[in-house]
BARO-80950 format. One record per residue: residue number from 0; x negated, y, z negated of N, C-alpha, C in turn. Coordinates in steps of 0.1 Angstrom, whole numbers, plus 5000, padded with zeros to 4 digits. Example, Ala and Ser with C-alpha at 12.3 -4.5 7.8 and 13.67 -1.06 7.14 Angstrom:
  seq    nu    nv    nw   cau   cav   caw    cu    cv    cw
    0  4868  4943  4922  4877  4955  4922  4868  4967  4922
    1  4872  4978  4929  4863  4989  4929  4871  5000  4921
// end
This chain:
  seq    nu    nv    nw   cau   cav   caw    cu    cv    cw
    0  4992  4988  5000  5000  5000  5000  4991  5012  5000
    1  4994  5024  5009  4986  5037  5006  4990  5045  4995
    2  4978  5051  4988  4981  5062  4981  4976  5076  4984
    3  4983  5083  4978  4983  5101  4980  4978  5109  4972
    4  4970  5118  4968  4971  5123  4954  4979  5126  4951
    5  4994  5132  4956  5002  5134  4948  5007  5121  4941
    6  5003  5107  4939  5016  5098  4940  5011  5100  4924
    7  5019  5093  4917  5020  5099  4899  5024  5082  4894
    8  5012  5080  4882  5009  5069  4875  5019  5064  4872
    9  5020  5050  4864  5032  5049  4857  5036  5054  4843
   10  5026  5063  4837  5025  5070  4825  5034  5081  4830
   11  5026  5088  4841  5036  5100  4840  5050  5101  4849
   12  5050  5087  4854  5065  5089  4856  5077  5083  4845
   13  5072  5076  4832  5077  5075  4826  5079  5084  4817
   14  5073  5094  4816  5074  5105  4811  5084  5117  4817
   15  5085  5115  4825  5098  5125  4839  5111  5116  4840
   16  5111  5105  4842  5115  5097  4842  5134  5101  4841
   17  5135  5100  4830  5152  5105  4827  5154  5121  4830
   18  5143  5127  4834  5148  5142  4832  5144  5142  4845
   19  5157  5144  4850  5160  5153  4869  5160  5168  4867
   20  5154  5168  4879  5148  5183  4879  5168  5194  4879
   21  5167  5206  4869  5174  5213  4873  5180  5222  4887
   22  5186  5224  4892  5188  5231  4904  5186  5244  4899
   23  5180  5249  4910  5179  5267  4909  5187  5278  4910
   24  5200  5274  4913  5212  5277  4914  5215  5279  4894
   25  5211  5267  4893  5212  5273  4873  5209  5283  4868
   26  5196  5282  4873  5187  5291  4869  5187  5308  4871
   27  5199  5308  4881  5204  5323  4887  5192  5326  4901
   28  5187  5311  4906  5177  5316  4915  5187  5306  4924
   29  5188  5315  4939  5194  5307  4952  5206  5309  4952
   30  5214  5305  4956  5227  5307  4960  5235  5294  4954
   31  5248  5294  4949  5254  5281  4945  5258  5273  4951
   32  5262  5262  4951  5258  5253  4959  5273  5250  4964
   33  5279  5242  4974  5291  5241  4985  5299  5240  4974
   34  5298  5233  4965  5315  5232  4955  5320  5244  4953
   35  5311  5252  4947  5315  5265  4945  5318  5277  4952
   36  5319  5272  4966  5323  5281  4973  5339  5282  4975
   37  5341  5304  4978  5353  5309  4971  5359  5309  4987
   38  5355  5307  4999  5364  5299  5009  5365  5313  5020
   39  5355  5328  5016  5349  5343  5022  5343  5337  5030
// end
């Protein structure tokens, strides 16, 4: 199998692991995403 330097150990993905990254849309960065659209 090839690797990358980005590819990430099994340490630190068990460390990330349960925590999915937030959207930026939370964060008040980007635009919100299609559910929330007011139909303008």
């Amino acid at each position: 199998m090839r690797s990358y330097p980005s590819d990430m150990t099994d340490a630190e993905w068990a460390a990330v692991r349960d925590r999915p990254p937030v959207p930026a849309w939370v964060n008040g960065k980007g635009e919100q995403p299609e559910g929330y659209c007011t139909g303008r």
